[in-house]
Every structure is written in structure tokens, then in C-alpha cells.
N, C-alpha and C positions, 0 to 999 in steps of 0.2 A: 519488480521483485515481489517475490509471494511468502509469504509464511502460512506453513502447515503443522497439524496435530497428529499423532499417529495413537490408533488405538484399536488393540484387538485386528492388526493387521489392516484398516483400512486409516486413508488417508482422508482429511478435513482443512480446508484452507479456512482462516480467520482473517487474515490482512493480507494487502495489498497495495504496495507502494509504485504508484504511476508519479506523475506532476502534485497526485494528491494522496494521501494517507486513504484506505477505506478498511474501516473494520467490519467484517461479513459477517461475524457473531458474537456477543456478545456486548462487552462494554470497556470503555477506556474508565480505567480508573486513575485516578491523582489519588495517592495515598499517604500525603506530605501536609501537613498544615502551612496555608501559601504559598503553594505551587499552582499550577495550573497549564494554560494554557496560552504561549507569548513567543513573541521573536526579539523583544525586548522591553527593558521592564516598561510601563508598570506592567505587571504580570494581570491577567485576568482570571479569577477564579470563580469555578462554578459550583452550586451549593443548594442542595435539596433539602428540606428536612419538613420534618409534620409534628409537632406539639401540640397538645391540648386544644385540638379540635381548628389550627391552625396550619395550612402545609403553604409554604412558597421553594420557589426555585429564585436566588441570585444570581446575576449575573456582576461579578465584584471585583471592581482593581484597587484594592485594599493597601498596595504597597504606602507605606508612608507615604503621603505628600496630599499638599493640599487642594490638589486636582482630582482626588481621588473622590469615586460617586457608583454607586449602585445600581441597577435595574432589578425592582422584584415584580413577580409573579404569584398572587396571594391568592388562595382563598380561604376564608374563615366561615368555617359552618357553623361558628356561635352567633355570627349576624347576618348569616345570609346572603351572602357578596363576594362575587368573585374581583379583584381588585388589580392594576398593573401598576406599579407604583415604581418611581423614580427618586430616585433620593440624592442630595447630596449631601456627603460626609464632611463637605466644607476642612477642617483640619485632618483630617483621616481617624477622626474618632467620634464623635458626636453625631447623630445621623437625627435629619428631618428629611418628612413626606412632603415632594415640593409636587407632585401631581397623582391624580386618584381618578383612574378609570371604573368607575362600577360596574356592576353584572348587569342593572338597568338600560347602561349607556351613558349615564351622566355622568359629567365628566369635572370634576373638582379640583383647582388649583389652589393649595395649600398659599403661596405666598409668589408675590409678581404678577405679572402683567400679562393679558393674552393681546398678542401684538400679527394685528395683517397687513402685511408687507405688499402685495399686491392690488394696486390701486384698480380701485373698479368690483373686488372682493369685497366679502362679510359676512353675513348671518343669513343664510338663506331658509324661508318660513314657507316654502313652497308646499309641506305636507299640509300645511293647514288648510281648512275650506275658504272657497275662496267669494268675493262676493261679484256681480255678473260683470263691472266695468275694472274689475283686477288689471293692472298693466306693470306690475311689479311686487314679489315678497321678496327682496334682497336688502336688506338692513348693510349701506357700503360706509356708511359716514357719523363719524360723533365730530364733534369742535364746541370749545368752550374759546369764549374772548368777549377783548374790547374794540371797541370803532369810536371813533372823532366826530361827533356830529356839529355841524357849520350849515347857523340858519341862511340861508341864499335867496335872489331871485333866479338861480340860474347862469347868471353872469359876475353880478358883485356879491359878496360877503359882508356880513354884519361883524363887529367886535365882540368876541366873546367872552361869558366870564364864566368859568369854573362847572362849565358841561362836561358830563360822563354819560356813558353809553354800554352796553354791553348783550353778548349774541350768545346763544346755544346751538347751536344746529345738529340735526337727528335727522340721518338721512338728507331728501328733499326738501326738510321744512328748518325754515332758519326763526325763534321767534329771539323776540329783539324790547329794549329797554332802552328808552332815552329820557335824559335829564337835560335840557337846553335853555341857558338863558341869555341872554346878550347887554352890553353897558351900551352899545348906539349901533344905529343902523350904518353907519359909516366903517366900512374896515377897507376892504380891497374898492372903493367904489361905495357908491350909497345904494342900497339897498333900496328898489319899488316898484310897484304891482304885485302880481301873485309871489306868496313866498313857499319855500319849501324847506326840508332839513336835507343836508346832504351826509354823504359819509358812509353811508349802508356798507357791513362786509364782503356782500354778494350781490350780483346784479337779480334781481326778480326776475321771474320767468315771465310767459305772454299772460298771468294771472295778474286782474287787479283786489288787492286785497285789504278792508278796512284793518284799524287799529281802533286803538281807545287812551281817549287823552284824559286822565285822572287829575289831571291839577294847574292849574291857568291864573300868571298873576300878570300885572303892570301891562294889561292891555287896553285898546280903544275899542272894546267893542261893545254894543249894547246889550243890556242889562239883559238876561233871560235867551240871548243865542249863545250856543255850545261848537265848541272848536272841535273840528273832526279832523282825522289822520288817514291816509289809505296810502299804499306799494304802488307805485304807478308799475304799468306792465313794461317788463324788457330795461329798466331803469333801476339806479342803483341810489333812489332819492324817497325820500316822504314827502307828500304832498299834503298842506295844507288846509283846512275847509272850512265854512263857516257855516254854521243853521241858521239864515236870516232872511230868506225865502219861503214865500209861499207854497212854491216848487219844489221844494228842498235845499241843497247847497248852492254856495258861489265858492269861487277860490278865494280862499283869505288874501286879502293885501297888507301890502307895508304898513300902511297906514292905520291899520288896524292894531298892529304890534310897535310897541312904546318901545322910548330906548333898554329901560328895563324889562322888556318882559320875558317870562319866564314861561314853560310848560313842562310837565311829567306823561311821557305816554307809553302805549306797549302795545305789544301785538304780533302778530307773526305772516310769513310770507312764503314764496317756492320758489325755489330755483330749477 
């Protein structure tokens, strides 16, 4: 179906109705306060206008209801910024800016959460320069928590008292905080030879990685050696150590750790 104009004897088609409406000149007007554009309500209305150095186009399903939410199209030549802004009207009258596209590109979430749903996705820093051993700019991971740390030889467990532990992990690197103390070597089995902390969030990669242990009580060891910590590779443990070589370390033993003893350490690792 077509519609035509007749003037001064010639003829002018404007519309044209297939499967789809086409207007060939001019413009659809809505000339209704909340009417628009719908096949049923809420109705969707659209809305231009320019004030005081201000112009957006809306795209607004205004009907009462509390589902009701906006799409603008801003720019303001008093700051400078072309803007896409989304809104929602939450009761269908009260309106907040819940996202702000700038003319920059930066992009500004008024309120909530930006959430990636696709594992293996995130922040990709690819345009930056790069340095010559680069093997990834992909930012895919954050995690906050806790872990259980239980002093071991690997086989038996010691009796615990009132150890906390806790992980950040960014990306690849996981760093870590333990607090570990024990009332006896005796829990699952008696604990002896080398000891280690078990519990880790994440198994370590094939890196072996030191730590730093800030605080050490109710041990046997001699006066002036310091207790060292490192990631064993591929292992989801902290390994023990002692400065009491000439050479440098030995592996701490049981023996070495009193029924009370206690240590504070930290440090970080890869997965």
C-alpha cells in the first residue's frame, strides 16, 4: 500500500506500507503528550529537545510503573562532553544517572557493579607498551578470602589454636597472610622432620617463591637464626626454613617448633 500527495498536478509518494511502515519524506510526528511508539503498553516514547546549551534525544517508557527507565543521548556544550546515559526512573518519577559514556571514552558507572560473566574475560591493556618478555596484558581475575592454614609434616597434623589466614588474588598472583599457632604437635598423628603450613587457596605454579615471616614465638631454636617461608612449585603448601647454616637454609623440623609455637608471615605467589 502506498500513500501519495497531489500538487500542482504532479504526484509524490510519502509512505509505504509492506510487512514494514516506510516514510519516504518527511517525518512521523506523535503529537500527544505520552503517546508514542508501541504494540503494547508500556508505551515507548521519543523526545528531542535543546536548552541552555544542553540538547538530548530520549528514548522513554514513562507509563507509570516501576519498571519504567530511560535512554539519553546528551550533549552539553557547557562541559564539553558528549554523554549516553541510561537511567532509571526506579518509581516512574524520580530519575538517577546509573551509566555515563563520555566524549573521551571513559566510561562512568554512577552506582553498581561492573560484572564479567565470561570466565577467562576482563580488562584487556594490550594498547599499552609492552616490555620484551610480555606473555600477557589481560587483567581476568580479582578474589578476596580466607584459607585454613594447618601446621604438617605432610602426613600428620599438629593441634591448632586460633590460626587465621587470608588471600587476595589479582590476576596470576595470589599474595597471602598467615597467622599459625599450635597447643601440640600431636593432632591427626605426631607431627616430625620437616614441617610445613598447609591450606593454600590455590596450588602454585612451577615458581618457587620466598615469603617473610615477621613474628616467631615458643620455638627451639637457636638464638640469632631466623625462620624463612617460600611456595614450593606446583604445591598448595608453605615450606618451612631455618638460617642456621653456613650455606644457607635447612628445612625446619618438628623439633625445632614447641607445643606452643606460634609464627606471623606473608608474602605472595603464581598460579
Amino acid at each position: 500500500m502506498q500513500f501519495h500527495t497531489f500538487q500542482g498536478g504532479a504526484s509524490a509518494q510519502r509512505m509505504t506500507i509492506n510487512d514494514d511502515v516506510a516514510i519516504n519524506t518527511g517525518n512521523l510526528v506523535i503529537g500527544t503528550s505520552q503517546k508514542g511508539v508501541a504494540t503494547t503498553q508500556p508505551i515507548m516514547t521519543i523526545d528531542n529537545q535543546y536548552t541552555g546549551g544542553v540538547s538530548y534525544i530520549d528514548f522513554d517508557n514513562t507509563a507509570a510503573s516501576t519498571n519504567a527507565c530511560t535512554m539519553r543521548f546528551l550533549r552539553n556544550t557547557n562541559t564539553s562532553g558528549i554523554r549516553q546515559t541510561i537511567w532509571n526512573k526506579g518509581d516512574g518519577t524520580a530519575s538517577s544517572a546509573m551509566v555515563l559514556v563520555h566524549e573521551s571514552g571513559d566510561l562512568t558507572l554512577s552506582t553498581g557493579s561492573l560484572f564479567i560473566n565470561t570466565s577467562g574475560e576482563g580488562i584487556d591493556f594490550s594498547a599499552t607498551s609492552d616490555a620484551s618478555g610480555m606473555t600477557s596484558e589481560l587483567l581476568d581475575d580479582y578474589e578476596e578470602g580466607t584459607w585454613t592454614p594447618v601446621l604438617s609434616d605432610g602426613t600428620n597434623t599438629a593441634t591448632m589454636n586460633g590460626q587465621s589466614a587470608s588471600y587476595t588474588k589479582v590476576g596470576n598472583v595470589v599474595y597471602y597472610r598467615v597467622d599459625v599457632s599450635t597447643t601440640s604437635l600431636t593432632g591427626s598423628g605426631t607431627v616430625s622432620g620437616a614441617i610445613r603450613i598447609t591450606g593454600l587457596p590455590f596450588t602454585n605454579s612451577n615458581t618457587v617463591t620466598a615469603g617473610v615471616v615477621s613474628f616467631a614465638s615458643g620455638l627451639a631454636i637457636t638464638a640469632g637464626h631466623n625462620v624463612g617461608v617460600y611456595s614450593e612449585a606446583s604445591q598448595a603448601y608453605l615450606t618451612l626454613s631455618l638460617w642456621d647454616a653456613t650455606t644457607g637454609t635447612t628445612a625446619m623440623q618438628a623439633s625445632e617448633w614447641s607445643a606452643d609455637g606460634r609464627i606471623i608471615a606473608g608474602g605472595h605467589y603464581y598460579v
